[in-house]
C-alpha positions in Angstrom: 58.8 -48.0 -7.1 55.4 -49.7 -5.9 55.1 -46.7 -3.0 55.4 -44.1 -6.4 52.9 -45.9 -9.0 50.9 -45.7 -6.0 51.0 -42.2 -4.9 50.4 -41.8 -8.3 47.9 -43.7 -8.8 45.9 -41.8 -5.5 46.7 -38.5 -7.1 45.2 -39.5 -10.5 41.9 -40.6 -8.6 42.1 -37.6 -6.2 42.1 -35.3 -9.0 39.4 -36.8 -11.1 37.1 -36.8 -8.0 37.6 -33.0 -7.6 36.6 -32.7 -11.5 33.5 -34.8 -11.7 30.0 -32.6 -11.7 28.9 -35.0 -8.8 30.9 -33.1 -6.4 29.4 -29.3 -7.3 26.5 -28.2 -5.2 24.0 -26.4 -7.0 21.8 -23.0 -5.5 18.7 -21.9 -6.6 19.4 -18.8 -7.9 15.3 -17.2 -7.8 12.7 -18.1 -4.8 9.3 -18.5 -6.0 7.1 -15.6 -5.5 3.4 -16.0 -4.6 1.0 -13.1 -6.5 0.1 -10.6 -4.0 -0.9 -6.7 -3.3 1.6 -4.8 -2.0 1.0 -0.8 -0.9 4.1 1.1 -0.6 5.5 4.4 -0.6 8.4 5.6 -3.0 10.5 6.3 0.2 11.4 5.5 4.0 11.3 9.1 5.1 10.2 12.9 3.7 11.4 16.3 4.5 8.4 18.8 5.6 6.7 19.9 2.4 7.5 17.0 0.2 5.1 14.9 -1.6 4.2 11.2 -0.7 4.1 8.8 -3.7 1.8 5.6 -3.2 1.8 3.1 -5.0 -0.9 0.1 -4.8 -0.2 -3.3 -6.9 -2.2 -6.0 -7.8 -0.3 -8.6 -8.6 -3.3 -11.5 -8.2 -5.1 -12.7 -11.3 -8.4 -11.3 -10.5 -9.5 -7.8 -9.6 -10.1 -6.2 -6.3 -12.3 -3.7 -5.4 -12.4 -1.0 -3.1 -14.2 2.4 -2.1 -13.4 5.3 -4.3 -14.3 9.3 -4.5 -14.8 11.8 -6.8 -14.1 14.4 -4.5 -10.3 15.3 -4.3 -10.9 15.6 -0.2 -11.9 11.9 0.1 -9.6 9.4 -0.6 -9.4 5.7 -0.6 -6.8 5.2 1.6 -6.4 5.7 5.3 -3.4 6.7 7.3 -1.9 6.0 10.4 0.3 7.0 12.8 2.1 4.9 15.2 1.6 6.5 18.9 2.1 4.8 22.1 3.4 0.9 20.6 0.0 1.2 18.4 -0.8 2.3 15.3 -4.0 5.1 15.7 -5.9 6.3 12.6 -6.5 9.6 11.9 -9.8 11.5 11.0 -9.4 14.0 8.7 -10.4 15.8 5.1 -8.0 16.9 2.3 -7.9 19.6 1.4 -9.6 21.4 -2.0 -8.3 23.4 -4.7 -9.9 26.8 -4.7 -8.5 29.0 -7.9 -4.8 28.0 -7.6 -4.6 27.4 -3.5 -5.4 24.6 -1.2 -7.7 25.6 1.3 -10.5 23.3 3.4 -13.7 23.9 4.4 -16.2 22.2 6.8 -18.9 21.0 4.9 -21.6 20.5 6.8 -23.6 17.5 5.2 -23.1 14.3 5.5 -20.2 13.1 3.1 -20.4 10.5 0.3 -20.6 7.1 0.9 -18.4 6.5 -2.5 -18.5 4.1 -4.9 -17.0 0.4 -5.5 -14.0 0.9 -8.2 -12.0 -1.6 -9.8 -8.6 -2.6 -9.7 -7.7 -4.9 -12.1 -5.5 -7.8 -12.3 -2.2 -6.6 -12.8 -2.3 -3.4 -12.4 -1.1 -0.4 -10.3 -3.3 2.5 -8.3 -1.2 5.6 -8.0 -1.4 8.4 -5.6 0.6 11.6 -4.6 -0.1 13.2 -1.7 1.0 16.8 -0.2 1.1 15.9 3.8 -1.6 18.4 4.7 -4.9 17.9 6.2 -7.7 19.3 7.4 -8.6 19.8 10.7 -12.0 19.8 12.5 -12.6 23.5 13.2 -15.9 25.7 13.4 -15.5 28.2 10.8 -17.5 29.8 8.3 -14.3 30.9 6.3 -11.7 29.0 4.1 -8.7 28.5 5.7 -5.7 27.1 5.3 -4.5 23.2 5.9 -2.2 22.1 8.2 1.1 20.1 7.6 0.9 16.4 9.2 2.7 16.6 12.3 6.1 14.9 12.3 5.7 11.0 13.3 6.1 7.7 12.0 3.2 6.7 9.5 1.7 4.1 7.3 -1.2 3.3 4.8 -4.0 1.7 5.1 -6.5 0.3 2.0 -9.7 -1.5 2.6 -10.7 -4.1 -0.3 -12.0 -7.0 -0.9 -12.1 -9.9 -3.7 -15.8 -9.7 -4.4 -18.8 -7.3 -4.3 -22.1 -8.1 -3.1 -25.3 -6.7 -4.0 -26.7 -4.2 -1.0 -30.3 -5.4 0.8 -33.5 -2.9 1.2 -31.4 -0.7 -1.4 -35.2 1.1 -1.0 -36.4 1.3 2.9 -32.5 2.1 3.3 -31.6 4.8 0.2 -27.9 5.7 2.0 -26.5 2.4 1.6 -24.6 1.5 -1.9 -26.5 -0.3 -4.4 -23.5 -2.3 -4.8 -21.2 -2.8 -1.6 -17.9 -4.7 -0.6 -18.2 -8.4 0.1 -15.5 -10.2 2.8 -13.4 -6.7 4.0 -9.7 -7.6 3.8 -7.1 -4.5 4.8 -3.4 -4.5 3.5 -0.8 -2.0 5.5 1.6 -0.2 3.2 5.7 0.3 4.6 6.2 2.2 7.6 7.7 5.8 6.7 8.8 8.5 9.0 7.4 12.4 8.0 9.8 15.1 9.3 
């Protein structure tokens, strides 16, 4: 009778252990995220002819700044293309809309230098792009751009956190009146054009 009130005794205790909210383990269920920029792509990979969505955040609390254009054939981004275990970036010019066609020309003059643009604080900078480019050719005609060859590919943004006011703005008329300060760069994904 002893060995029975005890074994029931151990089961009683056994079984109130298992219940008790001492015993459960408890998971975070989120990590903490730190604010950051992030450039990215829509997708991993495109078929010939389709158009690249990019996408630039801001997720800090103050703006950045970077180089922007009015022209459609300069950009603010740069691109890349991974060749030989590094990544290589290209030269190149966009190309123009001409009545309802693409179509590049060599301009020969020395492009814009841009201007400093805002992005704010929590905000996005969107950007589609048809993978053509223009390619350096002597011509006196239009002609027509090229597809991006087939390769593996990323993004590329200059910015920085603060601007700086630009010295002999006068003896040197070329140079921004207003420049980047501290030049950071942030890489967007990887993605593969076919």
């Amino acid at each position: 009778m002893k060995y029975l009130l005890f074994v029931f005794l151990l089961v009683i205790v056994l079984i109130s252990a298992g219940c008790s909210e001492s015993s459960t383990v408890t998971t975070p269920t989120s990590s903490a995220t730190f604010p950051s920029i992030v450039m990215a792509t829509d997708k991993m990979q495109y078929v010939h002819g389709e158009m690249v969505k990019l996408k630039v955040t801001n997720g800090l609390d103050v703006p950045i700044w970077y180089i922007g254009y009015p022209q459609r054939d300069l950009v603010f981004w740069d691109i890349e293309r991974a060749q030989n275990n590094s990544w290589q970036r290209l030269n190149f010019l966009l190309p123009m809309i001409e009545g309802n066609r693409e179509v590049c020309r060599i301009i020969l003059y020395e492009q814009p230098i841009g201007a400093v643009m805002e992005l704010k604080p929590h905000s996005d900078l969107l950007y589609e792009w048809n993978p053509k480019l223009c390619t350096d050719k002597t011509v006196t005609e239009p002609f027509e751009p090229e597809m991006i060859k087939p390769g593996r590919y990323r993004f590329a943004l200059r910015y920085s956190l603060v601007t700086v006011k630009s010295e002999d703005i006068k003896t040197e008329p070329w140079k921004r009146p207003i420049d980047l300060g501290e030049i950071k760069i942030i890489y967007s994904n990887e993605f593969v054009l076919e």
